[in-house]
OpenMM code with the backbone's topology and positions (N, CA, C; nanometers):
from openmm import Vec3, app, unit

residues = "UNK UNK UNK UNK UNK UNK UNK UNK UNK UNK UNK UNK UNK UNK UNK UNK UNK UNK UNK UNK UNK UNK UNK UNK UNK UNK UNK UNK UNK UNK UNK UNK UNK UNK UNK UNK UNK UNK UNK UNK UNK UNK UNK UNK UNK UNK UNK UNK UNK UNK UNK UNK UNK UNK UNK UNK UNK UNK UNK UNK UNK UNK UNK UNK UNK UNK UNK UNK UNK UNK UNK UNK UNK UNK UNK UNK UNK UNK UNK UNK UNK UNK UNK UNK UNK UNK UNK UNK UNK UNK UNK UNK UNK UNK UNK UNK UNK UNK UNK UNK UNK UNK UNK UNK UNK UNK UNK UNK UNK UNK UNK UNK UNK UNK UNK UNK UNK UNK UNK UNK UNK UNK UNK UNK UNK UNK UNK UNK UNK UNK UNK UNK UNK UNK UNK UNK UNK UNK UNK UNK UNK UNK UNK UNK UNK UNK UNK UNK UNK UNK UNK UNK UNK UNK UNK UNK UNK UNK UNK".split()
positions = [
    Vec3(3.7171, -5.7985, -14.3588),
    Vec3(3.7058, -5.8172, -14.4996),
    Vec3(3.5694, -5.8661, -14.5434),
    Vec3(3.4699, -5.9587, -14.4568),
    Vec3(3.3737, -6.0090, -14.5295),
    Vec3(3.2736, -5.8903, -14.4842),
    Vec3(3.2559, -5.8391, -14.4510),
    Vec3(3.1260, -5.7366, -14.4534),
    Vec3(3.1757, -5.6261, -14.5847),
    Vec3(3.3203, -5.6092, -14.5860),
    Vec3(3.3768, -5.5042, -14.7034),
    Vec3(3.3068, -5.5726, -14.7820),
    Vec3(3.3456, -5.7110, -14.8188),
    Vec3(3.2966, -5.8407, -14.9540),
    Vec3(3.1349, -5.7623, -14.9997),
    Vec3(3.0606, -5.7514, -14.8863),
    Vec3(2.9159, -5.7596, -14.8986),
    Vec3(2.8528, -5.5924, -14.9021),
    Vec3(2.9809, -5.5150, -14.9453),
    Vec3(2.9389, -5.3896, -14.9692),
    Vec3(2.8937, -5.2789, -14.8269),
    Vec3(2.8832, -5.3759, -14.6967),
    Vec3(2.8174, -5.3377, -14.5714),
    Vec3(2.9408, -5.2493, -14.5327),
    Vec3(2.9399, -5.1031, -14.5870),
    Vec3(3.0582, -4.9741, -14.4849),
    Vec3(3.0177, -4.9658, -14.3890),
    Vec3(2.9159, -4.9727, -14.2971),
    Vec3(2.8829, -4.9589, -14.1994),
    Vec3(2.9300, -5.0885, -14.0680),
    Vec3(2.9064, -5.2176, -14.1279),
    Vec3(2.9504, -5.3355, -14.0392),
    Vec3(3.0647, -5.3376, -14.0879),
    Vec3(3.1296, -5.2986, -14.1779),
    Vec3(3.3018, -5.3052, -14.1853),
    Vec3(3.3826, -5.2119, -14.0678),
    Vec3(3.2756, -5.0458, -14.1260),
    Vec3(3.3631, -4.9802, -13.9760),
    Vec3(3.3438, -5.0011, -13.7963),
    Vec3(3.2422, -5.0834, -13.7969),
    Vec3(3.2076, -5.1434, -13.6403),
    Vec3(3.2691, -5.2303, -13.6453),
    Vec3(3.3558, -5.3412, -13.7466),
    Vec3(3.3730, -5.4372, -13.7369),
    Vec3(3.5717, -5.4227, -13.6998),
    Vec3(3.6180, -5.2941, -13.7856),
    Vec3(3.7660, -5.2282, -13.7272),
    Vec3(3.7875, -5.1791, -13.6152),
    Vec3(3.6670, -5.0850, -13.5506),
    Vec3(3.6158, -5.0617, -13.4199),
    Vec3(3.6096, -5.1362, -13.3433),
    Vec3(3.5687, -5.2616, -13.3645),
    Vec3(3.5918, -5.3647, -13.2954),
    Vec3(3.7990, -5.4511, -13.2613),
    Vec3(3.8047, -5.4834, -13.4184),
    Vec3(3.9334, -5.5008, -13.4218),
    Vec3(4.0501, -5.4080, -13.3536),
    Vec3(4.0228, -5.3243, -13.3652),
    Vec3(4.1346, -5.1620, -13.3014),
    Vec3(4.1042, -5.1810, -13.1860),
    Vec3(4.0120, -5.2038, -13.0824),
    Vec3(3.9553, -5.2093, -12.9557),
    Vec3(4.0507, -5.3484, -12.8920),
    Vec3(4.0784, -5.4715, -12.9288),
    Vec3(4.0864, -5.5808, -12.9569),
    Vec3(4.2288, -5.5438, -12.8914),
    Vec3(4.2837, -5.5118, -13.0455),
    Vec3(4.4202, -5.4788, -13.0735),
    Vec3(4.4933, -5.4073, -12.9728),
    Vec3(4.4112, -5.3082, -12.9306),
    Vec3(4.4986, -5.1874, -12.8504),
    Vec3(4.5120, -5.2938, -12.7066),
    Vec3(4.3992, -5.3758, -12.6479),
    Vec3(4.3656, -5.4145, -12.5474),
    Vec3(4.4975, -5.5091, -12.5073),
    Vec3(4.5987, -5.5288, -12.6512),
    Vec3(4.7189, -5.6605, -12.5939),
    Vec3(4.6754, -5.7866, -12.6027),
    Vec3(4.8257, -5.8438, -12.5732),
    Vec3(4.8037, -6.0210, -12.5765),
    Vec3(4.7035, -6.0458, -12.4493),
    Vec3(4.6624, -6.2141, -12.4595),
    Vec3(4.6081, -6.2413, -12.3595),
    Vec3(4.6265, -6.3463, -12.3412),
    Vec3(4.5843, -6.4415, -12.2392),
    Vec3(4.6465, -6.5446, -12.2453),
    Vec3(4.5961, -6.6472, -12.3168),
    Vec3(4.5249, -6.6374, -12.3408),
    Vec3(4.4074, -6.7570, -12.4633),
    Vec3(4.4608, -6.7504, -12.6046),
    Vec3(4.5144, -6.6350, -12.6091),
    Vec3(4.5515, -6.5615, -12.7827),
    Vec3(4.5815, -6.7171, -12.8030),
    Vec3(4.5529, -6.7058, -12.9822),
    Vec3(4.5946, -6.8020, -13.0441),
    Vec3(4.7608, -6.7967, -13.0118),
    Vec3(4.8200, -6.9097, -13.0966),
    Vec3(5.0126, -6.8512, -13.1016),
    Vec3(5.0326, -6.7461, -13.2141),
    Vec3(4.9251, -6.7839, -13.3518),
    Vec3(4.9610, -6.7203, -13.4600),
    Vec3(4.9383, -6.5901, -13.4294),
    Vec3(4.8618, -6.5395, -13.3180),
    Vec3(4.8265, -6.3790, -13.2614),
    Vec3(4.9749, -6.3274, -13.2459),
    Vec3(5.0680, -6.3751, -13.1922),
    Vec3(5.1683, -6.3446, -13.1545),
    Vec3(5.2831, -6.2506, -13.2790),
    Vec3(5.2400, -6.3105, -13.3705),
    Vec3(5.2909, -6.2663, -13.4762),
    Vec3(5.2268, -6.1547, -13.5858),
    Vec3(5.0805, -6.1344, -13.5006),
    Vec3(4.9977, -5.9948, -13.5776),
    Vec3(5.0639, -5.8879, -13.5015),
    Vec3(5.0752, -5.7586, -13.5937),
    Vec3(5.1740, -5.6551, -13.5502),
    Vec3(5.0183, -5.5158, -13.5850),
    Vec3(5.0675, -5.4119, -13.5482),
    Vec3(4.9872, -5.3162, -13.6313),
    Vec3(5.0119, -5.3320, -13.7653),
    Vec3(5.0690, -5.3194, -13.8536),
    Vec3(5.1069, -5.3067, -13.9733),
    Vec3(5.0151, -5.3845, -14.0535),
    Vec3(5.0243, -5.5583, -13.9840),
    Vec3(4.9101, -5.6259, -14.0255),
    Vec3(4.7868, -5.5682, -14.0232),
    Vec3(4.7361, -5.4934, -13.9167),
    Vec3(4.5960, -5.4511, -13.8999),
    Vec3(4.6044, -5.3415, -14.0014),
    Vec3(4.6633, -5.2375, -13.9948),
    Vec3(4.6856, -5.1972, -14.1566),
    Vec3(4.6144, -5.1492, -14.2117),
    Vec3(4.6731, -5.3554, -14.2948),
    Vec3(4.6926, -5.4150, -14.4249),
    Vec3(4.5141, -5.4120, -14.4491),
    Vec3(4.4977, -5.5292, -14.3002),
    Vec3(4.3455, -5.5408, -14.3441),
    Vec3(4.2882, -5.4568, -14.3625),
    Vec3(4.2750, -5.3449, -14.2787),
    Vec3(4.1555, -5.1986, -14.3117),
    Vec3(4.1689, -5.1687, -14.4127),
    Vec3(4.3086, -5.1476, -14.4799),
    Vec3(4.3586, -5.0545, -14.6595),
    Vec3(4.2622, -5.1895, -14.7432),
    Vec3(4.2425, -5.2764, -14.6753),
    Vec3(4.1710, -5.4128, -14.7929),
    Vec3(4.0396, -5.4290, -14.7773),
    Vec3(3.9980, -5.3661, -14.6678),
    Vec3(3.8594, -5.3158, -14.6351),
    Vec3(3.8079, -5.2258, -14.6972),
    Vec3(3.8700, -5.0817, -14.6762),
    Vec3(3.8563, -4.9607, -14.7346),
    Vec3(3.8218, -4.9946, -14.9282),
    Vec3(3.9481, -5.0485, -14.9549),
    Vec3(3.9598, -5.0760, -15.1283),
    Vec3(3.7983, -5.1445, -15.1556),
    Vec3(3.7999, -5.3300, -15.1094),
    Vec3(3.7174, -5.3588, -15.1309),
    Vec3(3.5588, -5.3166, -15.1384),
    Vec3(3.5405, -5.1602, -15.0577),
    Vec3(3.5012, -5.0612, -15.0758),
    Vec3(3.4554, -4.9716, -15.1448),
    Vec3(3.5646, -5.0074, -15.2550),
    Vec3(3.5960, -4.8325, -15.3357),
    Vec3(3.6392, -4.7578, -15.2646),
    Vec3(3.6891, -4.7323, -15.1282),
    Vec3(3.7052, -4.5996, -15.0936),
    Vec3(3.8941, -4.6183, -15.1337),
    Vec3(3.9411, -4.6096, -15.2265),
    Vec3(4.0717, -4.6015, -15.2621),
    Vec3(4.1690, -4.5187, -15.1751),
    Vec3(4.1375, -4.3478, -15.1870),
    Vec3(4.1975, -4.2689, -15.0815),
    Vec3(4.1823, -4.3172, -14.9621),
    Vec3(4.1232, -4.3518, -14.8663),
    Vec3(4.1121, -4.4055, -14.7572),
    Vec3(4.2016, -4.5576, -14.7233),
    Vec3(4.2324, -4.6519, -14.8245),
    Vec3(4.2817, -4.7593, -14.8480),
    Vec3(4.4309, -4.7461, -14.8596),
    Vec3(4.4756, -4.6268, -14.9537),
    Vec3(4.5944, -4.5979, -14.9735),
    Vec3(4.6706, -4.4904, -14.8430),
    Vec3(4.5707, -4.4637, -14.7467),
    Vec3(4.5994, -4.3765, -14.5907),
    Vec3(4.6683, -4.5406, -14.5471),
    Vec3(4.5819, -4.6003, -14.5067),
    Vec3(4.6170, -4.7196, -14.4164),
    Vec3(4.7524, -4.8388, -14.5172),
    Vec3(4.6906, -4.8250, -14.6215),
    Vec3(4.8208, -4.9003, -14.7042),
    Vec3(4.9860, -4.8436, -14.6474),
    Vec3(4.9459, -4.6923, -14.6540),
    Vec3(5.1015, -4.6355, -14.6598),
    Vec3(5.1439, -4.6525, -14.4858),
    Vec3(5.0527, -4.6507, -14.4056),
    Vec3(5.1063, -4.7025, -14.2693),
    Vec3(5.1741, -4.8677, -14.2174),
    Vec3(5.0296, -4.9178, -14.3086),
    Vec3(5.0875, -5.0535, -14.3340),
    Vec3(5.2567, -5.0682, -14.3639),
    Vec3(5.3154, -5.0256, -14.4644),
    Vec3(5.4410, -4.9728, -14.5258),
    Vec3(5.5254, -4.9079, -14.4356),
    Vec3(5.5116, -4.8085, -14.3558),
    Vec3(5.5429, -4.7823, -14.2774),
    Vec3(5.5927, -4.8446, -14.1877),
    Vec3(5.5092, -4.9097, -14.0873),
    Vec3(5.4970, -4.9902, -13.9757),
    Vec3(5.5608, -5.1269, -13.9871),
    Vec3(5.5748, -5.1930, -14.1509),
    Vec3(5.6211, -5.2972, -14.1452),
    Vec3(5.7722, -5.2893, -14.1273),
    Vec3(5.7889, -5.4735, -14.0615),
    Vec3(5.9586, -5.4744, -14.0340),
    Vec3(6.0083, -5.4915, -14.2165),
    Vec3(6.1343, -5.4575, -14.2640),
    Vec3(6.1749, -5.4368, -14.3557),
    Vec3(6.1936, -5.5963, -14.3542),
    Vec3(6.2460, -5.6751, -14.2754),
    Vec3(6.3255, -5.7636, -14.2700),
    Vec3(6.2146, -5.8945, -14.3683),
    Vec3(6.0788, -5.8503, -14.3004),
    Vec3(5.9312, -5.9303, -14.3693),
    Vec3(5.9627, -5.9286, -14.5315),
    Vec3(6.0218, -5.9275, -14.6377),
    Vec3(6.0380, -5.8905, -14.7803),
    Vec3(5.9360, -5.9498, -14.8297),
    Vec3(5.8433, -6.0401, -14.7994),
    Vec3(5.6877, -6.0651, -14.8560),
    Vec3(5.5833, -5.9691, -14.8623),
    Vec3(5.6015, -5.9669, -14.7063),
    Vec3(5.4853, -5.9046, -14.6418),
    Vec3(5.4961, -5.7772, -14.6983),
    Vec3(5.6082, -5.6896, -14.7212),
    Vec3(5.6429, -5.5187, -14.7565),
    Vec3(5.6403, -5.5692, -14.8919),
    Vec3(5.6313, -5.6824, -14.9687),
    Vec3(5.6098, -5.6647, -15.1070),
    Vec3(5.4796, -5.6267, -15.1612),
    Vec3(5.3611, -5.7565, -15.0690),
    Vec3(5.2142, -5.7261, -15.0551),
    Vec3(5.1811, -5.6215, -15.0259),
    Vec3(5.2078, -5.5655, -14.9256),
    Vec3(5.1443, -5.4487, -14.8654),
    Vec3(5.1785, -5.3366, -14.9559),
    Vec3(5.3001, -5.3055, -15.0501),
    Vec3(5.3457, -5.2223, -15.0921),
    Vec3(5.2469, -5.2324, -15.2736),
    Vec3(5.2028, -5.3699, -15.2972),
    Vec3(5.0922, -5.3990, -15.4152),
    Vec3(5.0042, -5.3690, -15.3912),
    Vec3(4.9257, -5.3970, -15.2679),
    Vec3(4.8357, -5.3043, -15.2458),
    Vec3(4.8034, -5.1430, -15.2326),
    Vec3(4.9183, -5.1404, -15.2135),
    Vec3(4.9538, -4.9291, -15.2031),
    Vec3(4.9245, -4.9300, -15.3346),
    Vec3(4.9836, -5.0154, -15.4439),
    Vec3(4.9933, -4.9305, -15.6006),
    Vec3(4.8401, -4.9256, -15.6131),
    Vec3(4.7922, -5.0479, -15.6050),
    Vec3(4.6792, -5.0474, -15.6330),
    Vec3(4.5996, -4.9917, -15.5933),
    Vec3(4.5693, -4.9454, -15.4897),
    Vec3(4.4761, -4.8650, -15.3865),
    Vec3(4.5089, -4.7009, -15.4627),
    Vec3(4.6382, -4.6477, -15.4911),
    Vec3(4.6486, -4.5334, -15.5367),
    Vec3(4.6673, -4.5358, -15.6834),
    Vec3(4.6399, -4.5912, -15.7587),
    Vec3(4.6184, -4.6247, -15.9103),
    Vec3(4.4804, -4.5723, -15.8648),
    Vec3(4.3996, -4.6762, -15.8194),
    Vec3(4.2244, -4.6510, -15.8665),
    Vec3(4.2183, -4.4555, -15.7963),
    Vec3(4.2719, -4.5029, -15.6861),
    Vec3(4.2699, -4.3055, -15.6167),
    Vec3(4.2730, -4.2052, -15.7250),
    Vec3(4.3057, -4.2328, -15.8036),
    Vec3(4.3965, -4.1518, -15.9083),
    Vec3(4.5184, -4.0974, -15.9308),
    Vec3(4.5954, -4.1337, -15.8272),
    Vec3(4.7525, -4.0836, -15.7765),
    Vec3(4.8139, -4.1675, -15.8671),
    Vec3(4.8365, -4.1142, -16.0297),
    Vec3(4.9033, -4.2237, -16.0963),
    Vec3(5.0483, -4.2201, -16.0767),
    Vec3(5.1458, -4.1042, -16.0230),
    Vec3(5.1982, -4.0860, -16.0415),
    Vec3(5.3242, -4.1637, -15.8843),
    Vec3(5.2314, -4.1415, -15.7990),
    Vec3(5.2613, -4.2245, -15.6912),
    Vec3(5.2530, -4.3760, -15.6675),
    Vec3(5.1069, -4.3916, -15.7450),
    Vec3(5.1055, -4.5428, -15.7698),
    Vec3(5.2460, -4.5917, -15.8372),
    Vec3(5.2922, -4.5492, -15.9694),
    Vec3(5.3954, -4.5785, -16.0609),
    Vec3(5.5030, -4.5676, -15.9658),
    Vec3(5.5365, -4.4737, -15.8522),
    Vec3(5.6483, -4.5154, -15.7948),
    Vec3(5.6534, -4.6007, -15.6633),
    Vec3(5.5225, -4.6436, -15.6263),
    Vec3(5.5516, -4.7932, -15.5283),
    Vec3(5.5318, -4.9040, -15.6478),
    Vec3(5.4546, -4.9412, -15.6990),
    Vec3(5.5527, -5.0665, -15.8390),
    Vec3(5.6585, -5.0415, -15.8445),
    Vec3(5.7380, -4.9875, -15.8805),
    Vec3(5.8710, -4.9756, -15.9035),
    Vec3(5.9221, -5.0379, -15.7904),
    Vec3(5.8693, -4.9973, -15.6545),
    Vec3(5.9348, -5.0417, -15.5365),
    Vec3(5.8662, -5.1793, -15.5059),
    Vec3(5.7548, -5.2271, -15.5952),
    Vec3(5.6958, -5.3716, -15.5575),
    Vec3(5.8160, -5.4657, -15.6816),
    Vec3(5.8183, -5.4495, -15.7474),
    Vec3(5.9357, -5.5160, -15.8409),
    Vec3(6.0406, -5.4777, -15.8151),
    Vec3(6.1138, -5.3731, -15.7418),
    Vec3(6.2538, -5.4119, -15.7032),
    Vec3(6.2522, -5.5033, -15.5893),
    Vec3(6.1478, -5.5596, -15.5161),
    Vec3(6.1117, -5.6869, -15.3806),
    Vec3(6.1162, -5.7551, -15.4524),
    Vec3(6.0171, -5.7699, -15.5587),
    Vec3(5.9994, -5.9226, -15.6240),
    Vec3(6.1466, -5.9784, -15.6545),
    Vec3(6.2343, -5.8883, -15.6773),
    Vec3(6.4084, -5.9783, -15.7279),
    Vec3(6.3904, -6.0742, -15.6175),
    Vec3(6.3707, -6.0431, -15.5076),
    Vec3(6.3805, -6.1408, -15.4139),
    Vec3(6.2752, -6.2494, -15.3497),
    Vec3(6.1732, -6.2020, -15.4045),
    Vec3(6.0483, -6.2788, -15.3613),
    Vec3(5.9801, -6.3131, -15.4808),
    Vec3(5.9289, -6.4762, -15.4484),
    Vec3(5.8422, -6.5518, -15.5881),
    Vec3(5.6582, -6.5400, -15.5787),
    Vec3(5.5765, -6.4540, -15.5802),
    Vec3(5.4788, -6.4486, -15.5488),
    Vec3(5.3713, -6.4577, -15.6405),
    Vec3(5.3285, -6.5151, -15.7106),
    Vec3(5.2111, -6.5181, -15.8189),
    Vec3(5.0569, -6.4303, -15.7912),
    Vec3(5.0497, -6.4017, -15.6309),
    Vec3(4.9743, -6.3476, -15.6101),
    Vec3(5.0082, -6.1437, -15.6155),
    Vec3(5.1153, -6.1518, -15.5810),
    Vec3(5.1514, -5.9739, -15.5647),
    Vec3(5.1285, -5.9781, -15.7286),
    Vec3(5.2302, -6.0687, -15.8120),
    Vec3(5.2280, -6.0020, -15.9166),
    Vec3(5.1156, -5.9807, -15.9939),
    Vec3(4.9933, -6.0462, -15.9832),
    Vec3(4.8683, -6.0749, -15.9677),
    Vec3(4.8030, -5.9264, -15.9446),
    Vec3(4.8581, -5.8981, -15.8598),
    Vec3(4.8145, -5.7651, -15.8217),
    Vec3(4.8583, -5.6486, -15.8806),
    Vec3(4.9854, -5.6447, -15.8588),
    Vec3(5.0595, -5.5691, -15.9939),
    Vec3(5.0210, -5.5101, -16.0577),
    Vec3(4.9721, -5.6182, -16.1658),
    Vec3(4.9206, -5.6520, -16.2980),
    Vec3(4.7902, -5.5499, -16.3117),
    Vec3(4.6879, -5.5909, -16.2043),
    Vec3(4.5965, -5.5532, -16.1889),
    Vec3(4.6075, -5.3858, -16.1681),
    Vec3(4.7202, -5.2907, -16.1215),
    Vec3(4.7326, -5.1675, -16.0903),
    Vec3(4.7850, -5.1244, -16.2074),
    Vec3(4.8652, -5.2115, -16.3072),
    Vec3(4.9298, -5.2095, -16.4067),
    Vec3(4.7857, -5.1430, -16.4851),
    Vec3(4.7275, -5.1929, -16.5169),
    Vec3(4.5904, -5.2106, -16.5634),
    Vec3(4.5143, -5.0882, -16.6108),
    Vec3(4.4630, -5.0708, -16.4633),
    Vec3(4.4308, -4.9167, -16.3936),
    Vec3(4.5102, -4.7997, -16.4698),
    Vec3(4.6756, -4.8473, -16.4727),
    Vec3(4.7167, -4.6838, -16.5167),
    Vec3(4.7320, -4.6937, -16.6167),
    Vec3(4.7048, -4.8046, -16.7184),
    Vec3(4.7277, -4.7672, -16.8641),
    Vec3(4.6768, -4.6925, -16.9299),
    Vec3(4.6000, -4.6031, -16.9314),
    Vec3(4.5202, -4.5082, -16.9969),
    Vec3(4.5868, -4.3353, -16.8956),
    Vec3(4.6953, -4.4095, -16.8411),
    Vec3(4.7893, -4.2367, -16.7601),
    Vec3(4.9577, -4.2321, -16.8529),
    Vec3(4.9454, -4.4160, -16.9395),
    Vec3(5.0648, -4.4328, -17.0047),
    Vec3(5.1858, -4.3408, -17.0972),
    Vec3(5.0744, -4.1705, -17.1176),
    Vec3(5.1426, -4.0340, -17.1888),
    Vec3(5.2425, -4.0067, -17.0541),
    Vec3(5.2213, -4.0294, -16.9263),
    Vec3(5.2821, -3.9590, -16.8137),
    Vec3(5.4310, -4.0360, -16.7894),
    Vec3(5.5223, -3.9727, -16.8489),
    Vec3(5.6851, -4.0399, -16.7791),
    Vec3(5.6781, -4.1337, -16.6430),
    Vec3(5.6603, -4.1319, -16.5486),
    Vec3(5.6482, -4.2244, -16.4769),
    Vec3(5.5984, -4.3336, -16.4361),
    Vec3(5.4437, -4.3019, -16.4808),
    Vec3(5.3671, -4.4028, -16.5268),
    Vec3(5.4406, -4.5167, -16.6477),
    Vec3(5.4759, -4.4261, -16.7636),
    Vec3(5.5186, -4.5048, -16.8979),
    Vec3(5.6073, -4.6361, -16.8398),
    Vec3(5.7054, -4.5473, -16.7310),
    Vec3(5.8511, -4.6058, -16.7218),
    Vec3(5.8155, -4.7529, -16.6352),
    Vec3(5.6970, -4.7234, -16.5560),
    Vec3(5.6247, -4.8597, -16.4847),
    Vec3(5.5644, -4.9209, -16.5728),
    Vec3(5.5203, -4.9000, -16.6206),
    Vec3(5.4567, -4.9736, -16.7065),
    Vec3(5.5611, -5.0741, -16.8299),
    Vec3(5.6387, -5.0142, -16.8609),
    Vec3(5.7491, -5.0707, -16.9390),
    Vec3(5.7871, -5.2233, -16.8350),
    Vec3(5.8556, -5.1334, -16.6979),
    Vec3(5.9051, -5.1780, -16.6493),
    Vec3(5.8438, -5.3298, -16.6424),
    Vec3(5.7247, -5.3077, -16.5611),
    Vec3(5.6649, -5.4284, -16.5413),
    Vec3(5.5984, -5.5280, -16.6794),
    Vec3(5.6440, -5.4766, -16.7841),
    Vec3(5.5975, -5.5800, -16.9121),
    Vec3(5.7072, -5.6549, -16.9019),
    Vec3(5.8066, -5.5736, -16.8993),
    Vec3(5.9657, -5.6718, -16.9293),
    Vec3(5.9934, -5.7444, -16.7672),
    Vec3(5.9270, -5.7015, -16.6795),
    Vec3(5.9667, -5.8634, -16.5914),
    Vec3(5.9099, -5.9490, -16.6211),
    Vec3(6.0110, -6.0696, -16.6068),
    Vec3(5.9484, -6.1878, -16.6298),
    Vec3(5.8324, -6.2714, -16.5558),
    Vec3(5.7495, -6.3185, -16.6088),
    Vec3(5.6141, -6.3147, -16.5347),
    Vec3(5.6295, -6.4764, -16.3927),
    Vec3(5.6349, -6.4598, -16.2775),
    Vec3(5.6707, -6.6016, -16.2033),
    Vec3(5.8342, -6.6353, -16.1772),
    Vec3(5.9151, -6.5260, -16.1866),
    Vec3(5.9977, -6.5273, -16.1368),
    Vec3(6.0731, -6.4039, -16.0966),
    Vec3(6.1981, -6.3783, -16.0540),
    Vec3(6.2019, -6.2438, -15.9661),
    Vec3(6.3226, -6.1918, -16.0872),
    Vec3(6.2853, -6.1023, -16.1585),
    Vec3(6.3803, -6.0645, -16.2629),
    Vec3(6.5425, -6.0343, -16.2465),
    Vec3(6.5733, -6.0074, -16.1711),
    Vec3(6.7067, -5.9954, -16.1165),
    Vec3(6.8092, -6.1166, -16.0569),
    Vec3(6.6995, -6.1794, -16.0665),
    Vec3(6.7846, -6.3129, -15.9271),
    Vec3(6.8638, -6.4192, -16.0214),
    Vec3(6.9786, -6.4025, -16.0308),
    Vec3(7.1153, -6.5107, -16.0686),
    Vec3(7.0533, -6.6492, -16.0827),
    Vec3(7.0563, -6.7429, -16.1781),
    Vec3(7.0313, -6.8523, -16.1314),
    Vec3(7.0920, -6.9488, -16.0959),
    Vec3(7.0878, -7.0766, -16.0750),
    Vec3(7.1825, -7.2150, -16.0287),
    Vec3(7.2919, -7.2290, -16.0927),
] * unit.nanometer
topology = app.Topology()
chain = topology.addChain("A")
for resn in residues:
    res = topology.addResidue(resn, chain)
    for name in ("N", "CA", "C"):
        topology.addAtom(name, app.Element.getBySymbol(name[0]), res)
């Protein structure tokens, strides 16, 4: 991510080259503990956040949708994030129409998850497609996500 930060495509892709090399190579015995719990899916996440921070959107939304893929379902954070980043990554792509249908699938997670940051993000893809808002699917996301409630998970029963 910090060479993406600094615009450097070149030390970002030596720097995944590196990471993928890393990755493929397995645990070891030094690994941190928290290593234990990086999966591919995580690695991903980061490249689709590499790629974006980038601009390269199409390229961001390749690795986003593996990210998605690869993740355990059971993670409902992690497939919420990763799945905000898909909108977003394919909003700027221009895929409005695909973007509009992972939101849909990032706010049917949020019922269950409280995140200020996804929705954060959301928001931000929300953004992006308002000017695609003539397109039915787009519209219907866009609706959608005005009427959730902002900091909490719209569906969820309370006390």
């Amino acid at each position: 991510g910090g060479r993406a930060g600094l615009g450097d495509r070149t030390g970002c892709d030596r720097a995944i080259g590196r990471a993928r090399a890393a990755f493929g190579r397995g645990t070891a015995a030094g690994d941190p503990e928290w290593m234990s719990f990086f999966r591919e899916a995580e690695l991903e996440l980061l490249e689709a956040q590499c790629w974006s921070a980038l601009g390269d959107w199409s390229r961001a939304a390749r690795h986003g949708r593996r990210a998605t893929a690869l993740q355990d379902a059971h993670f409902t954070r992690n497939l919420a994030l990763y799945r905000a980043q898909l909108t977003g990554d394919l909003a700027r792509a221009g895929r409005a129409d695909e973007a509009a249908a992972t939101g849909h699938q990032v706010l049917d997670l949020l019922t269950r998850v409280q995140s200020s940051r996804i929705r954060g993000m959301l928001a931000g893809a929300a953004r992006v497609l308002e000017p695609r808002a003539g397109a039915a699917p787009v519209a219907g996301f866009l609706t959608r996500h005005r009427e959730s409630p902002p900091g909490r998970p719209s569906d969820r029963p309370g006390p």
